[in-house]
FIKOL-462890 format. One record per atom (N, C-alpha, C): x, y, z; atom name; residue in three letters. Coordinates in nm, 4 decimals. Atoms other than C-alpha are relative to their C-alpha. Layout:
N
X,Y,Z,CA,ALA;
...
// end
This chain:
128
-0.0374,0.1107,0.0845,N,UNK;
9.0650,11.7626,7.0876,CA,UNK;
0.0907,-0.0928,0.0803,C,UNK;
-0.0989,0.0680,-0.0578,N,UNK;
9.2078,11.4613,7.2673,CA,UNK;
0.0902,-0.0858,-0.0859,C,UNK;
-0.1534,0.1071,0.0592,N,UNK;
9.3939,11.2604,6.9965,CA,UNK;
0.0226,0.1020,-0.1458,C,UNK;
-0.0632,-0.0341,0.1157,N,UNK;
9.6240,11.4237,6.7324,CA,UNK;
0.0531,-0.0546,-0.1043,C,UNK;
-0.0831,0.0399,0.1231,N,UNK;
9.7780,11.2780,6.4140,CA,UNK;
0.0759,0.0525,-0.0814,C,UNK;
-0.0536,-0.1541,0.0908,N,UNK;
10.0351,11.4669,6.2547,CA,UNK;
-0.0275,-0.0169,-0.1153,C,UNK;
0.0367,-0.0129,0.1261,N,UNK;
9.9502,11.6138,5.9670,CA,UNK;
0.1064,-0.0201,-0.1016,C,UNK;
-0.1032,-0.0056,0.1480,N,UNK;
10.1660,11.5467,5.5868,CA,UNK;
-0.0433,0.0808,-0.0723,C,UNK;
0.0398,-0.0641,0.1609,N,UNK;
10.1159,11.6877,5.2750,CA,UNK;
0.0191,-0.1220,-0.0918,C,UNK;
0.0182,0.1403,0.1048,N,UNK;
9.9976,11.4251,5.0691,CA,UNK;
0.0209,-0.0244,-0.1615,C,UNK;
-0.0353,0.0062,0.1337,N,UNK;
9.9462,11.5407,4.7409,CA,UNK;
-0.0474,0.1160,-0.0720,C,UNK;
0.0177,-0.1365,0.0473,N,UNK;
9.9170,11.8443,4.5082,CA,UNK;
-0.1532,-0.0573,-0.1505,C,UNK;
0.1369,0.0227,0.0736,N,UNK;
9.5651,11.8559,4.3457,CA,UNK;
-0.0286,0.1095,-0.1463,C,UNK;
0.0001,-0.0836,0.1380,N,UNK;
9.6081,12.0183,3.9883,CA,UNK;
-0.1324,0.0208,-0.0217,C,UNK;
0.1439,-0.0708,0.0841,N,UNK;
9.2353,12.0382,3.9088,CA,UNK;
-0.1056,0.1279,0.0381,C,UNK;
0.0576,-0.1549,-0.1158,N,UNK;
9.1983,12.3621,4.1800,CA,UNK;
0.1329,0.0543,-0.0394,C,UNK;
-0.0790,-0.1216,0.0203,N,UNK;
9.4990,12.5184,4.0549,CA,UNK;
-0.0748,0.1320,-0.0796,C,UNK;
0.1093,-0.1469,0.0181,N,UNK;
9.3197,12.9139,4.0216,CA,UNK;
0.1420,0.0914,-0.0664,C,UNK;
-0.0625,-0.1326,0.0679,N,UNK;
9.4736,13.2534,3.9154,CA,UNK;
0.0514,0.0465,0.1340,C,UNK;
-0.0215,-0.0186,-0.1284,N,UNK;
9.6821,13.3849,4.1921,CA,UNK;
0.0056,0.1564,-0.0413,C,UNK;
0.0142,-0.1196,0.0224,N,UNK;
9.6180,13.7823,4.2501,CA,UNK;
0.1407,0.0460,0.0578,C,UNK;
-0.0875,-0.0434,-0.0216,N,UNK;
9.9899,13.8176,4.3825,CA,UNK;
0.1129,0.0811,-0.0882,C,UNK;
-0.0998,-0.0348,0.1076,N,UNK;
10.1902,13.8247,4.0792,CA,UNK;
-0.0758,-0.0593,-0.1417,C,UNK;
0.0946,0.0278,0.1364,N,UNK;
10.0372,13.7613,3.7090,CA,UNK;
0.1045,-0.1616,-0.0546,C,UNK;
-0.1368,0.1672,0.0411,N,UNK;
10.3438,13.4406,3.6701,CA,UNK;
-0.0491,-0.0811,0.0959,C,UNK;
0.0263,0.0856,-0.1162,N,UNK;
10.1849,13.3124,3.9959,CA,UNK;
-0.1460,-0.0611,-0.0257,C,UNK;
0.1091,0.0447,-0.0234,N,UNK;
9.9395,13.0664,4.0370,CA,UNK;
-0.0420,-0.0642,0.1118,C,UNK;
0.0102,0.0344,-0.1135,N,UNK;
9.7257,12.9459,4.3312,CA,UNK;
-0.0038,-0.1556,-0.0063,C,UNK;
-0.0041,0.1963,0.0220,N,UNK;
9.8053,12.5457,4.3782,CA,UNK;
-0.0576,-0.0661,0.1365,C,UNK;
0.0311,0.0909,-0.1647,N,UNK;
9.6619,12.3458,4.6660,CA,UNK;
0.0832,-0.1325,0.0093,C,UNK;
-0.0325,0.1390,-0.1033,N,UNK;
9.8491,12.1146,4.8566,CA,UNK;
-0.0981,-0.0961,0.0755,C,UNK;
0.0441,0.0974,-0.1267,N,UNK;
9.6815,11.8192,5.0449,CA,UNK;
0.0264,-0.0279,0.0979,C,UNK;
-0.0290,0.0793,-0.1334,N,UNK;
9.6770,11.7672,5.3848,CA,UNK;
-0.0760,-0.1462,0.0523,C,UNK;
0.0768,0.1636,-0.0429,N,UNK;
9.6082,11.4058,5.5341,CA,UNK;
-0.1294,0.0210,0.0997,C,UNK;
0.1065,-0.0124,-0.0476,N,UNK;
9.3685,11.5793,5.7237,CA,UNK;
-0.0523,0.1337,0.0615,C,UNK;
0.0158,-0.1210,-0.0022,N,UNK;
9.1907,11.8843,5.8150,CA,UNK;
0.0479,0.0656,0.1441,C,UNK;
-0.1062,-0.0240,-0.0758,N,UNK;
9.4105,12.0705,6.0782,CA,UNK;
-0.0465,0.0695,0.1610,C,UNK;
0.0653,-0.0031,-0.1053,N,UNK;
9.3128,12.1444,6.4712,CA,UNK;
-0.0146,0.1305,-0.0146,C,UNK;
-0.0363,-0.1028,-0.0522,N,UNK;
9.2496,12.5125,6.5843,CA,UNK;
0.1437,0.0667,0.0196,C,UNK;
-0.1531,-0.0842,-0.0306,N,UNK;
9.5815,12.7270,6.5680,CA,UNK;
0.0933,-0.0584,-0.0717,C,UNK;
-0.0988,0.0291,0.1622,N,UNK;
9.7819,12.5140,6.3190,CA,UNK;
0.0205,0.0341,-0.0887,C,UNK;
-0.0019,-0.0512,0.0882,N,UNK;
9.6901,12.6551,6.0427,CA,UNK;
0.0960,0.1583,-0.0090,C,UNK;
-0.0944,-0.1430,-0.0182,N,UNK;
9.8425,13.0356,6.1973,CA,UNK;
0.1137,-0.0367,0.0334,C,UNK;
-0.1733,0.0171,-0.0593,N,UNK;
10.1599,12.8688,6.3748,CA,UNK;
0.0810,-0.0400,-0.1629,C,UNK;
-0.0273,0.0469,0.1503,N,UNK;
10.2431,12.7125,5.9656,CA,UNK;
-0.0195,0.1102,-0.0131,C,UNK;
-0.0362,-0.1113,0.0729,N,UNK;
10.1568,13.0316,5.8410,CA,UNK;
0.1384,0.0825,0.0547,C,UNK;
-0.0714,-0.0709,-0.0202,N,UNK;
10.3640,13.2012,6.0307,CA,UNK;
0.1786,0.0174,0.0094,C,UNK;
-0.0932,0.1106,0.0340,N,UNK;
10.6433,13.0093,5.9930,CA,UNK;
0.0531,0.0152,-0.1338,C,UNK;
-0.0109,0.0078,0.1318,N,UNK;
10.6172,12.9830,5.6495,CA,UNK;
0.0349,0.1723,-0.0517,C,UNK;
0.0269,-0.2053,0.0841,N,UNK;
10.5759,13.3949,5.6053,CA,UNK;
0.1595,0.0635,0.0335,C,UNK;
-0.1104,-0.0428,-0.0781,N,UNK;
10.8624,13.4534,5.8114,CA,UNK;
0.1562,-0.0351,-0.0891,C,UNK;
-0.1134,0.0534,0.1510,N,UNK;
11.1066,13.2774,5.5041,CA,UNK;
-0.0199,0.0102,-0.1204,C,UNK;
0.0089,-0.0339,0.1023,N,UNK;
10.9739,13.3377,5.2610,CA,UNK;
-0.0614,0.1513,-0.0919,C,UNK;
0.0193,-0.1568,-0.0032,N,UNK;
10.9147,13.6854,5.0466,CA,UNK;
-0.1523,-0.0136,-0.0120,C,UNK;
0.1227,0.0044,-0.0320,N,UNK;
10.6143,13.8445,5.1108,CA,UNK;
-0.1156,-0.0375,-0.1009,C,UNK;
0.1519,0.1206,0.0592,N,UNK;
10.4133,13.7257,4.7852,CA,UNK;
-0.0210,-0.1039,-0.0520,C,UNK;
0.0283,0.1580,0.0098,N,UNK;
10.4673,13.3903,4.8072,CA,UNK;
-0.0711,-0.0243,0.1422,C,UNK;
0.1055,-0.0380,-0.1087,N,UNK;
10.1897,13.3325,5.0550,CA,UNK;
-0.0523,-0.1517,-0.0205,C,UNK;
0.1010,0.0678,0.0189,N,UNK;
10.0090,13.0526,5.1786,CA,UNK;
-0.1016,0.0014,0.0776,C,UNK;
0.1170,-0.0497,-0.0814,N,UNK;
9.6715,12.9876,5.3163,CA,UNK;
-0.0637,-0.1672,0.0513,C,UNK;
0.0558,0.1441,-0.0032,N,UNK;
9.5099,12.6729,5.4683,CA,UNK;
-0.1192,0.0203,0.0340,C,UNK;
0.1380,0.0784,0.0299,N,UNK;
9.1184,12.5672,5.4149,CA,UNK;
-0.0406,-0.0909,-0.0046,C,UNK;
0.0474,0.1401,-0.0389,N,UNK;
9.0035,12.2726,5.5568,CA,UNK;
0.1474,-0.0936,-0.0050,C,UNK;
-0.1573,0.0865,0.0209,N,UNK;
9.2855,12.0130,5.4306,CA,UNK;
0.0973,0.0227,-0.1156,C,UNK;
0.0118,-0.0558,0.1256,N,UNK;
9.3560,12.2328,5.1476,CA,UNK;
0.1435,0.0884,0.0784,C,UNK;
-0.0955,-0.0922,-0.0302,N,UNK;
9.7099,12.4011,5.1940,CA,UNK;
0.0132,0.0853,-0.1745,C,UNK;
-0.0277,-0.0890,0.1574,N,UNK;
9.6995,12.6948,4.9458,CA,UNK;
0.1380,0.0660,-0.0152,C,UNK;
-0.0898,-0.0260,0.0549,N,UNK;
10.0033,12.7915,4.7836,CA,UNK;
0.0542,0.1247,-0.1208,C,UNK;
-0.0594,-0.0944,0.1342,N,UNK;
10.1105,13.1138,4.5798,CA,UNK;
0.1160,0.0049,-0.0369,C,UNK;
-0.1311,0.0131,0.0646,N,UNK;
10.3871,13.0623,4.3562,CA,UNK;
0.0079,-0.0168,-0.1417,C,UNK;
-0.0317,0.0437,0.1112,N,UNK;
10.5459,13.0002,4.0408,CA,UNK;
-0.0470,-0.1465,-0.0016,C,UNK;
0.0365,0.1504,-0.0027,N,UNK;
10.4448,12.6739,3.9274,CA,UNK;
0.1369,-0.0587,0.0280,C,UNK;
-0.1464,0.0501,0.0317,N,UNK;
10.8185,12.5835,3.8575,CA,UNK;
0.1022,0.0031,0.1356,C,UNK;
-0.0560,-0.0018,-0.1432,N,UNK;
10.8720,12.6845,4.2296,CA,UNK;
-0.0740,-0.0935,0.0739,C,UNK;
0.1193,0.0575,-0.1060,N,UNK;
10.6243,12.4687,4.3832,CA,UNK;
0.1213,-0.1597,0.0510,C,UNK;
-0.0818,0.0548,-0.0854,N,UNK;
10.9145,12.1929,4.4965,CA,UNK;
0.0599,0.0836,0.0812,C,UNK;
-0.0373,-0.0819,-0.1155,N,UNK;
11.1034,12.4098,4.6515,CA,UNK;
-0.0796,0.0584,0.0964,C,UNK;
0.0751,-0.0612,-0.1301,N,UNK;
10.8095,12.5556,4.8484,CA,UNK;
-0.0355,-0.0951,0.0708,C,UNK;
0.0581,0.1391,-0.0937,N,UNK;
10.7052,12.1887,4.9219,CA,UNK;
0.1158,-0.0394,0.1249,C,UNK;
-0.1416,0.0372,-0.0554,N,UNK;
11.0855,12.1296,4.9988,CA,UNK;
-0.0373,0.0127,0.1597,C,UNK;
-0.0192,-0.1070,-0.1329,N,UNK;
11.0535,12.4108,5.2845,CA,UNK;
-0.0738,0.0164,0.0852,C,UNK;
0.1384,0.0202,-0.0704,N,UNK;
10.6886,12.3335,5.3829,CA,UNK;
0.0299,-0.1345,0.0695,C,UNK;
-0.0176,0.0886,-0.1288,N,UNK;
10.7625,11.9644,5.5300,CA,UNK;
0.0651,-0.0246,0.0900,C,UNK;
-0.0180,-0.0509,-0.1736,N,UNK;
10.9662,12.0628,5.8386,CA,UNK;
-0.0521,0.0963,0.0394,C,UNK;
0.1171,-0.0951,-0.0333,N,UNK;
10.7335,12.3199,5.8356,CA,UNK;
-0.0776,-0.0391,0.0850,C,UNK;
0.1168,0.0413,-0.0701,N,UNK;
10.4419,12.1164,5.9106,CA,UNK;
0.0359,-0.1030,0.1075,C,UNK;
0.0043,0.0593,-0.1040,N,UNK;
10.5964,11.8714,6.0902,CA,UNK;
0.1043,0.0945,0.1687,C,UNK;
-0.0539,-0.0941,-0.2050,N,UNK;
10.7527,12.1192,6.3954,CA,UNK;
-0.1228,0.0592,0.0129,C,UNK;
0.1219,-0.0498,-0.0100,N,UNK;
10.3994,12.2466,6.3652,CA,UNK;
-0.0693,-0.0561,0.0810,C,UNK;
0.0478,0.0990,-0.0070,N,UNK;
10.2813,11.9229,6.4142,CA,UNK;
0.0231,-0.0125,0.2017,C,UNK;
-0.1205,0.0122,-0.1060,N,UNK;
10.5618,11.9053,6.7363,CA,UNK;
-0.0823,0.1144,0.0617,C,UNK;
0.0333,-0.1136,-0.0932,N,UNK;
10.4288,12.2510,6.8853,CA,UNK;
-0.1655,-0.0071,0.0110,C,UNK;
0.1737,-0.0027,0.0198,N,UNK;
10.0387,12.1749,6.8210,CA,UNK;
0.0025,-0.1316,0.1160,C,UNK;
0.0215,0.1368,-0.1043,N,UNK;
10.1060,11.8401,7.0075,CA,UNK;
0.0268,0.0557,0.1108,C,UNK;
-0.0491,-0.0326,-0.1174,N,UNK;
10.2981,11.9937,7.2985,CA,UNK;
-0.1321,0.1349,0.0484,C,UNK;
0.0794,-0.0831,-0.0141,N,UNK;
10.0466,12.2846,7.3323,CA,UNK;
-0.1260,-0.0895,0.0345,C,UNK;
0.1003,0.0848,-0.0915,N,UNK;
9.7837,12.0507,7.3880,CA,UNK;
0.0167,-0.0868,0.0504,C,UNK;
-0.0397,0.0948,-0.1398,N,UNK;
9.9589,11.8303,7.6498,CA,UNK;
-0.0295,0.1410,0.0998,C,UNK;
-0.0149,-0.1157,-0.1196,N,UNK;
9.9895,12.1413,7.8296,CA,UNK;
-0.1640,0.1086,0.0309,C,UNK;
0.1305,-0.0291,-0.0748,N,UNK;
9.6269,12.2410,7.7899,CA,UNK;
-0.0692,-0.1030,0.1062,C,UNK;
0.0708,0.0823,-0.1016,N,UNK;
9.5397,11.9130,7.9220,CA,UNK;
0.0265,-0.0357,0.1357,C,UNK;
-0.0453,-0.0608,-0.1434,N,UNK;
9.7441,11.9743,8.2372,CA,UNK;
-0.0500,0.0842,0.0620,C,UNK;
0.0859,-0.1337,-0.0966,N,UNK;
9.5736,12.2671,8.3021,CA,UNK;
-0.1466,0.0002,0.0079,C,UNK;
0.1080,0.0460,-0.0122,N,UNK;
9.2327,12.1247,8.2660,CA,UNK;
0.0198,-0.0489,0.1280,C,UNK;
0.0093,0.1020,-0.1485,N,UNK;
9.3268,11.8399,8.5153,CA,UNK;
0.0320,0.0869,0.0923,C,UNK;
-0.0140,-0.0774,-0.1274,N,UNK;
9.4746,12.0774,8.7419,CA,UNK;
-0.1552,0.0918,0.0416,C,UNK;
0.1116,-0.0975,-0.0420,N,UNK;
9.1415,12.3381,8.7101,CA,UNK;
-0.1117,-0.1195,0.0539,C,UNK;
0.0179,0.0806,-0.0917,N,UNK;
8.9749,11.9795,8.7757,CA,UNK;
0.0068,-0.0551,0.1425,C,UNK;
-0.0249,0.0250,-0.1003,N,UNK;
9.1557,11.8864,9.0331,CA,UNK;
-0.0461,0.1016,0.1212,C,UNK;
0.0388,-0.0897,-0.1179,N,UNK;
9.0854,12.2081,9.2320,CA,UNK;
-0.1485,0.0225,-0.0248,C,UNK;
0.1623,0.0088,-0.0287,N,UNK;
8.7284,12.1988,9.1404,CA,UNK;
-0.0279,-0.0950,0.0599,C,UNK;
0.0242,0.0524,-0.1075,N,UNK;
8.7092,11.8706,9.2993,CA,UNK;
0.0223,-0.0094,0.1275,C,UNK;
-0.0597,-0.0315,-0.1269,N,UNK;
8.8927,11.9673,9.5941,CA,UNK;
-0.1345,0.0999,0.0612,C,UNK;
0.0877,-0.0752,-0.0052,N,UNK;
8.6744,12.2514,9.6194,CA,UNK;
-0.1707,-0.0666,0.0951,C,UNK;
0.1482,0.0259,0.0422,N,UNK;
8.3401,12.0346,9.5747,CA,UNK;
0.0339,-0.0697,0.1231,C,UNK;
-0.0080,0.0659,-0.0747,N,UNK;
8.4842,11.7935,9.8444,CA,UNK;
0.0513,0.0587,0.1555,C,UNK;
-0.0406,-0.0461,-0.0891,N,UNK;
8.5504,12.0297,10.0860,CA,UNK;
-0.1327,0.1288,0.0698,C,UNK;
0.1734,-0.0562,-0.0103,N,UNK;
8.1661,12.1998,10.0556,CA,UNK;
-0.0600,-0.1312,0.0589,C,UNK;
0.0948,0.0904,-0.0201,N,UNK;
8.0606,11.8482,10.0976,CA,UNK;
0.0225,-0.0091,0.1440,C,UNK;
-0.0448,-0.0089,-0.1322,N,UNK;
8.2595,11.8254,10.4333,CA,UNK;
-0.0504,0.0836,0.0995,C,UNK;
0.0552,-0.0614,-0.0116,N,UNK;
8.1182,12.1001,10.5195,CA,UNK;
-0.1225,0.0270,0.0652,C,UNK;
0.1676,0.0127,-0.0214,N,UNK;
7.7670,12.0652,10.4672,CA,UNK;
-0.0090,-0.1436,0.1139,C,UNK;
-0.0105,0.0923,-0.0312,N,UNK;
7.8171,11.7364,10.6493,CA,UNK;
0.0074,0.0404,0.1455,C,UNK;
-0.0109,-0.0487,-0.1944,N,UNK;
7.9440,11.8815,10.9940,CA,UNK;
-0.1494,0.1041,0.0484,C,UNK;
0.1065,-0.0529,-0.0574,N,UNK;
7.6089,12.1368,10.9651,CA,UNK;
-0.0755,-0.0512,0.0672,C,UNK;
0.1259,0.0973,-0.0739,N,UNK;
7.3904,12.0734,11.2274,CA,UNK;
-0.1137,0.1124,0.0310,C,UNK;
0.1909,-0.0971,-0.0185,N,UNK;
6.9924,12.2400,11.1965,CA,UNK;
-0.0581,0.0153,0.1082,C,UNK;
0.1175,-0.0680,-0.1178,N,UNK;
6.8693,12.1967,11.4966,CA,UNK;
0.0327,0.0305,0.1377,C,UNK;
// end
């Protein structure tokens, strides 16, 4: 993925709020994300998120769909605690792929080195 956008939480979509199997007071609420989230975002946010909060308040992300188990009556406070969540997420998802794309150009760079140093090579052979 070469261009990122950090992700928000846009808006909470009441007409997918489900039955949450954690607690019988809990229900599952989806959050909106502005957009559906790269490879590995979704686990660095979870993990994040799991790590503060008790274990069955839980969330889950699906496409742009941040799922949410909670009290309904808690669901600010989880939002509260979720947007520096997502955005240091945002911060470590960006930096993680600067640093893949360093190591591309570099595995680049020595493949063209490589390729230009076969060509040199083949160039000094002499057949006959």
């Amino acid at each position: 993925m070469e261009f990122f956008e950090d992700l928000k939480i846009i808006d909470f979509d009441d007409s997918q709020v489900q039955v949450s199997l954690r607690r019988p007071s809990f229900k599952r609420l989806a959050l909106v994300l502005s957009a559906a989230p790269p490879p590995g975002w979704a686990i660095l946010l979870q993990t994040k998120y799991h790590s503060m909060w008790a274990v069955d308040k839980r969330i889950e992300v699906v496409g742009n769909i941040l799922w949410v188990d909670c009290e309904p009556d808690d669901l600010q406070a989880v939002l509260d605690a979720l947007k520096p969540m997502v955005a240091q997420t945002n911060t470590e998802i960006r930096a993680d792929m600067a640093r893949l794309k360093r190591e591309q150009a570099t595995r680049d760079g020595i493949a063209m080195a490589n390729k230009e140093h076969l060509a040199r090579i083949k160039k000094d052979l002499r057949f006959d």
